[in-house]
C-alpha positions as CSV (number, residue, x, y, z in Angstrom):
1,X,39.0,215.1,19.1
2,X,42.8,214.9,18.2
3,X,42.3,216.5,15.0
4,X,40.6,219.4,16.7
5,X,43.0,219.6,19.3
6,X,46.0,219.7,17.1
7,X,43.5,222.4,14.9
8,X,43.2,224.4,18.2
9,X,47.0,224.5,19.1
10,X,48.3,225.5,15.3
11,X,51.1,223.3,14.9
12,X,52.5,223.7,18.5
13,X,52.9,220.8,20.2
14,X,52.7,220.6,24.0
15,X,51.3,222.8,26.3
16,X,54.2,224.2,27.5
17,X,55.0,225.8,24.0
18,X,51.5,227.5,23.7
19,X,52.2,230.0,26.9
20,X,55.7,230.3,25.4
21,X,54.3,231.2,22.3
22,X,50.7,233.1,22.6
23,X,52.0,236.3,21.1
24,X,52.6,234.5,17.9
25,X,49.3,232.6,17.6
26,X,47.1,234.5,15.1
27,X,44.2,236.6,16.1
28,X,41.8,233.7,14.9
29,X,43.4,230.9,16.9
30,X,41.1,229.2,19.0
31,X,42.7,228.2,22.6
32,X,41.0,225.4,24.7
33,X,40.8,226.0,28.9
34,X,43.6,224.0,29.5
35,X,45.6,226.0,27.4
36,X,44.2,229.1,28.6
37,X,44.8,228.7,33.0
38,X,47.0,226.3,35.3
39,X,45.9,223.3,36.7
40,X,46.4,222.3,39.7
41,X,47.4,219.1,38.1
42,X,50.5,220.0,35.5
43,X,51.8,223.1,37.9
44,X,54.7,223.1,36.1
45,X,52.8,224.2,32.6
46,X,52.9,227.9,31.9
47,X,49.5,229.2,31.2
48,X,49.1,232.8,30.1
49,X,46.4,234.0,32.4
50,X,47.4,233.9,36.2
51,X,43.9,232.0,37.4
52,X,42.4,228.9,38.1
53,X,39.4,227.2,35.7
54,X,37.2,227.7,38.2
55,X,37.8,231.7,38.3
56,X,37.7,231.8,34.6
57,X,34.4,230.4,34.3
58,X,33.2,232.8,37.4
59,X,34.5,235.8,34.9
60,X,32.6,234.7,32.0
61,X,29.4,234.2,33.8
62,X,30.0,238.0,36.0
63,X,30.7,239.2,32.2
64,X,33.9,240.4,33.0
65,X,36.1,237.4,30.8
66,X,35.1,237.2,27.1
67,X,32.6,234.4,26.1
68,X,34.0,231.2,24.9
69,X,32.8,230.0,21.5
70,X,30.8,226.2,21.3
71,X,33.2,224.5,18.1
72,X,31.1,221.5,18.7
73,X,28.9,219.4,21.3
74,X,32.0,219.0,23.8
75,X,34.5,221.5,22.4
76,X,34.4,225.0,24.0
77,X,37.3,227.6,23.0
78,X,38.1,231.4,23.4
79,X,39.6,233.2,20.3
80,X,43.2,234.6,20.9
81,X,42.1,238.0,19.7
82,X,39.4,238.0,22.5
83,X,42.1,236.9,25.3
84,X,44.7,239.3,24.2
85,X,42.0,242.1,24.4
86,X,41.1,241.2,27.5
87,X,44.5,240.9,28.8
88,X,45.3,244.2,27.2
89,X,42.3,245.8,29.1
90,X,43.0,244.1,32.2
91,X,46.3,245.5,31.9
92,X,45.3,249.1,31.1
93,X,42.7,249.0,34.0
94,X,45.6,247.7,36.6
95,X,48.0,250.4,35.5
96,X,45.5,253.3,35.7
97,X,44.6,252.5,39.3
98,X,48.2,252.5,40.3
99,X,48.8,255.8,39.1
100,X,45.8,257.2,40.9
């Protein structure tokens, strides 16, 4: 599990670097759940998307989060790509209903 954790994170090595970072991680980067939200447990660990695990996984069933992908058995990642689309979306959305 190590070597797909450290596969996952690209060379980066704590959590607190991957929010730092997620504009640099390619497209093709796969990014865990723990790297994706905050936990309740490590509040001081940046997370790029502003909700808890529980509301990701509520988005993904409604359809409204991209799908994560199955890397194995027990592994479940998104792709960057996906997230930053998302987040670019979610973004776009948000700014056209303030100017309305």
């Amino acid at each position: 599990m190590q070597k797909q954790k450290n596969a996952a994170t690209a060379g980066y090595s704590t959590s607190d670097s991957i929010a730092a970072n997620f504009d640099s991680l390619p497209d093709s980067a796969f990014l865990r759940e723990w790297q994706l939200v905050q936990s309740p447990k490590r509040p001081e660990t940046p997370a790029p998307l502003p909700f808890s695990a529980p509301t990701l996984w509520r988005k993904v069933k409604a359809g409204t989060f991209p799908k994560p992908i199955k890397l194995s058995e027990r592994i479940t990642a998104w792709k960057v790509g996906d997230v930053r689309a998302w987040i670019a979306g979610h973004c776009a959305t948000q700014r056209g209903e303030a100017h309305q």
